[in-house]
C-alpha positions as CSV (number, residue, x, y, z in Angstrom):
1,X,13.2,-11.0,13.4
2,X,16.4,-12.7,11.7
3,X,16.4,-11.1,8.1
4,X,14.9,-8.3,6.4
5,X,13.7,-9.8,2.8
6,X,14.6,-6.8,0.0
7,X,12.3,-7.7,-3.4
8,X,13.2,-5.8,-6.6
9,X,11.4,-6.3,-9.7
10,X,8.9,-4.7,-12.4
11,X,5.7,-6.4,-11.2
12,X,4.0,-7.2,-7.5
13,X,4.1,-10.9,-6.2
14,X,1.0,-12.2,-6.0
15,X,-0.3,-12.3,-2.0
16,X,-2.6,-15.3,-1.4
17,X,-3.4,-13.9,2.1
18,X,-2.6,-10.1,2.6
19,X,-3.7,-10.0,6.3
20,X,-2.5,-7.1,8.8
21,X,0.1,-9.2,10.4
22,X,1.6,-9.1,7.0
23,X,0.6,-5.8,6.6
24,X,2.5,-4.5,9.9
25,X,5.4,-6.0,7.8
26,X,5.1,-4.9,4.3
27,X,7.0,-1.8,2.5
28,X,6.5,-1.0,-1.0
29,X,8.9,2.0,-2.2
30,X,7.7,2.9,-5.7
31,X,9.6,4.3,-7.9
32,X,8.3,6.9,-10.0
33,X,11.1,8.6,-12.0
34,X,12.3,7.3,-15.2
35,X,15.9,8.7,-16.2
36,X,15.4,7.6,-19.5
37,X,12.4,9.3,-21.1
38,X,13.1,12.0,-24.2
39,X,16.1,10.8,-24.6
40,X,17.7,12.2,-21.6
41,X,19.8,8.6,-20.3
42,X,23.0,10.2,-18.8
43,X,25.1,7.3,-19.1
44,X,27.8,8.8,-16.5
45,X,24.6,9.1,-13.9
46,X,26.7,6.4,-11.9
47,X,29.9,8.1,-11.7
48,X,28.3,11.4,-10.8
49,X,26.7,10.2,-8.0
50,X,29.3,8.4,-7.3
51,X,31.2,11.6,-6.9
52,X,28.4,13.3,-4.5
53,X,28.7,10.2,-2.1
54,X,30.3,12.9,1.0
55,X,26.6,14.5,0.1
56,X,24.2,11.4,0.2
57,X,26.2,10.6,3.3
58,X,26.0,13.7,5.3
59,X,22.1,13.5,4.3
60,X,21.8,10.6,6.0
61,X,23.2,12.0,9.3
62,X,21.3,15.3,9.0
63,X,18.4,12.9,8.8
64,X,19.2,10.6,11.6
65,X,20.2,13.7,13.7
66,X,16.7,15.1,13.2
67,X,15.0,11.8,13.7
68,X,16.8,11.5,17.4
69,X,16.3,15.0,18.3
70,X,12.4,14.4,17.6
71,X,12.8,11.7,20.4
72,X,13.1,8.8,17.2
73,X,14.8,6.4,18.8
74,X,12.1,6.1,21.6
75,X,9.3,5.9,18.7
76,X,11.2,3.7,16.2
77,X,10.9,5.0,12.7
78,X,7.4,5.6,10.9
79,X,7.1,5.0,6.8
80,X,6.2,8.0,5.1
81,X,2.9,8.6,3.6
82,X,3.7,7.7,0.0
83,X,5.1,4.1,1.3
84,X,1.5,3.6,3.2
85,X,-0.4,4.4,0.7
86,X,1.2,1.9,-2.1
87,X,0.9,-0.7,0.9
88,X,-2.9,0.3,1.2
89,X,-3.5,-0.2,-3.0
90,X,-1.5,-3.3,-3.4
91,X,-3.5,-4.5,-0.2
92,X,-6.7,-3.7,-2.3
93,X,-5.2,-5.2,-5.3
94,X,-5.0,-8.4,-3.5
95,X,-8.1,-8.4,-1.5
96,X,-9.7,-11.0,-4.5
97,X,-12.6,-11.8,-1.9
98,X,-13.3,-8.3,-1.2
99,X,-13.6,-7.2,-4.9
100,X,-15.7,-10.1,-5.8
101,X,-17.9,-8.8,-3.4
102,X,-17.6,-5.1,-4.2
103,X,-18.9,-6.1,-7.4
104,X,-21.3,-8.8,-7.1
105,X,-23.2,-7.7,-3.8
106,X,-25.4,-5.5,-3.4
107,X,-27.2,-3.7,0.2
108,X,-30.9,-4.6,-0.2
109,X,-33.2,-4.3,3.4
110,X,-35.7,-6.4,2.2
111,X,-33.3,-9.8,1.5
112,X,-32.1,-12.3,3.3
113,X,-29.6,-14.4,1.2
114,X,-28.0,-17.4,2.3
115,X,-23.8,-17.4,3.2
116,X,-23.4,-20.5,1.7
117,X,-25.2,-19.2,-1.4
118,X,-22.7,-15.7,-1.5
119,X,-19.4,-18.3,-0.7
120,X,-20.2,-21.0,-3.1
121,X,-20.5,-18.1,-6.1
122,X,-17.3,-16.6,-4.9
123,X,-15.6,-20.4,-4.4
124,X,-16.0,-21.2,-8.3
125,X,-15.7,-18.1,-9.9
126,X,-12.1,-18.1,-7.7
127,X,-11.0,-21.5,-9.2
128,X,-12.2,-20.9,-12.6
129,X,-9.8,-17.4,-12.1
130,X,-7.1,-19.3,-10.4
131,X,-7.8,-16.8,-7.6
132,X,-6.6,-17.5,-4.1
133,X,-10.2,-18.9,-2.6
134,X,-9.6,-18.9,0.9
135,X,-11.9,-20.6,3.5
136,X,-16.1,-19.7,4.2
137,X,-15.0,-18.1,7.6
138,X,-12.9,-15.9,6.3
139,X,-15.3,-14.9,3.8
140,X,-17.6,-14.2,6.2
141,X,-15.1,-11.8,7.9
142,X,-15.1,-9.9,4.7
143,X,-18.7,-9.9,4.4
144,X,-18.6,-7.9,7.5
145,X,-15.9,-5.6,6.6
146,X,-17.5,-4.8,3.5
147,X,-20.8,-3.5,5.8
148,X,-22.6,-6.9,5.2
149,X,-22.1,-7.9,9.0
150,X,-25.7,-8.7,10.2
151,X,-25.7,-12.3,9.8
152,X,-28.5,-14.9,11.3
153,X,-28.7,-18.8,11.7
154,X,-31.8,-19.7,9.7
155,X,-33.2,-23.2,9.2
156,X,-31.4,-23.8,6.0
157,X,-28.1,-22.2,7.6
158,X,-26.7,-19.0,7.7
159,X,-27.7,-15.6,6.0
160,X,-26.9,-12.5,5.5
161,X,-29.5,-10.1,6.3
162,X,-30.1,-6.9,4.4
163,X,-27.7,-7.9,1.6
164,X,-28.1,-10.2,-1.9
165,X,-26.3,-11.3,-5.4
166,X,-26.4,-8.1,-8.0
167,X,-29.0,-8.3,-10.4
168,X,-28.1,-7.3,-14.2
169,X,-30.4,-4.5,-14.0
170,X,-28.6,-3.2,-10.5
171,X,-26.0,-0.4,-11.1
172,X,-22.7,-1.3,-11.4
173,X,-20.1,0.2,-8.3
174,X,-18.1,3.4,-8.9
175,X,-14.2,2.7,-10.5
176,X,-12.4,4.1,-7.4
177,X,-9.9,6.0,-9.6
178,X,-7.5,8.6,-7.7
179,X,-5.0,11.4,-8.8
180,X,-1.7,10.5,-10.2
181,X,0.7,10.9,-6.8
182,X,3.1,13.7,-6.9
183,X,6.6,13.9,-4.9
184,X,6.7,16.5,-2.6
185,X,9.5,18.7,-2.4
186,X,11.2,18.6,1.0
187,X,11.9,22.3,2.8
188,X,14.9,23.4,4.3
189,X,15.5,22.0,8.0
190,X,13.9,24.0,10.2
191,X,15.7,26.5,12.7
192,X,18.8,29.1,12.0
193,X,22.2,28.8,12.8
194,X,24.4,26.2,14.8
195,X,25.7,23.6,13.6
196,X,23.5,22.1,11.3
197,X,23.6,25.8,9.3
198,X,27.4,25.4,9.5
199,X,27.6,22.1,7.9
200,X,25.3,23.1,5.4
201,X,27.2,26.1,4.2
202,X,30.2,23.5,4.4
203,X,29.2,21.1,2.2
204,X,27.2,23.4,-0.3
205,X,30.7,25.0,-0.5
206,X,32.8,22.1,-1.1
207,X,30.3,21.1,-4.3
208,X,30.4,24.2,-5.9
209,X,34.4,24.3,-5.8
210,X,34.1,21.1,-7.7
């Protein structure tokens, strides 16, 4: 690797191909708190952290201290679960393939439906959408990760056994809808006395005489 590429903004780039080598690569760090609602903007916020900078800093150490004494530097470092699971919904956000076929394929023993048939319905309602469309063996892939996987060559080409287009009297999938995320509170580091305690007690001090 040569760079690390930092994006800031209010709204996701659009991924035309969010596969697990990117995936491996990806870290989205949401943001969650606004410091302006009710009225509450502090507009000397930056000079007051600016102020608690010995803090942030000796944070950082404690952290990196804790991360070493776990063996860290031999395990590299490990996002934390509220990073992973923004990667997992923005990957789900840009599987366009997958939720075309979430919602327009249905399990059914008793069909057989043609590949072609399934990618040439996904293909144009993708254009019309100005949806990233992909290529037909890709498509298949996500056939099979969506638990469509038992395909067979037929005379008229390749199907998908056990699986066809939704009907409009077929019920429509389940919104996956999930609790709004809260922060967790972080504890106190573990273990008594030493030196961690004493720098603890040191800089707790040092603010409060401020």
């Amino acid at each position: 690797p040569t760079l690390k590429l930092l994006i800031t903004g209010n709204h996701k780039p659009r991924v035309r191909n969010f596969d697990r080598a990117l995936e491996l690569r990806f870290n989205l760090i949401t943001f969650t708190h606004d410091f302006t609602a009710d009225g509450k903007e502090d507009a000397d916020l930056k000079y007051k952290l600016r102020d608690q900078m010995d803090g942030f800093f000796y944070k950082c150490l404690m952290a990196a201290k804790g991360w070493f004494d776990k063996g860290g530097g031999r395990k590299g470092l490990n996002a934390p679960k509220s990073v992973t699971d923004a990667v997992a919904e923005y990957k789900a956000e840009n599987d366009y393939a997958g939720n075309w076929i979430k919602d327009h394929v249905v399990a059914d023993r008793a069909a057989v439906t043609l590949r072609g048939d399934l990618w040439r319905a996904w293909k144009t309602e993708a254009e019309s959408s100005n949806y990233p469309v992909g290529d037909a063996q890709k498509f298949a892939r996500r056939l099979v990760e969506a638990g469509y996987g038992d395909h067979k060559q037929t005379k008229t080409g390749w199907a998908v056994v056990g699986a066809r287009r939704r009907n409009d009297d077929d019920p429509m999938p389940k919104l996956e809808t999930s609790e709004p995320k809260r922060r967790g509170q972080r504890g106190r580091p573990k273990g008594g006395g030493g030196l961690q305690e004493r720098l603890n007690n040191a800089v707790k001090k040092k603010f409060e005489q401020r």
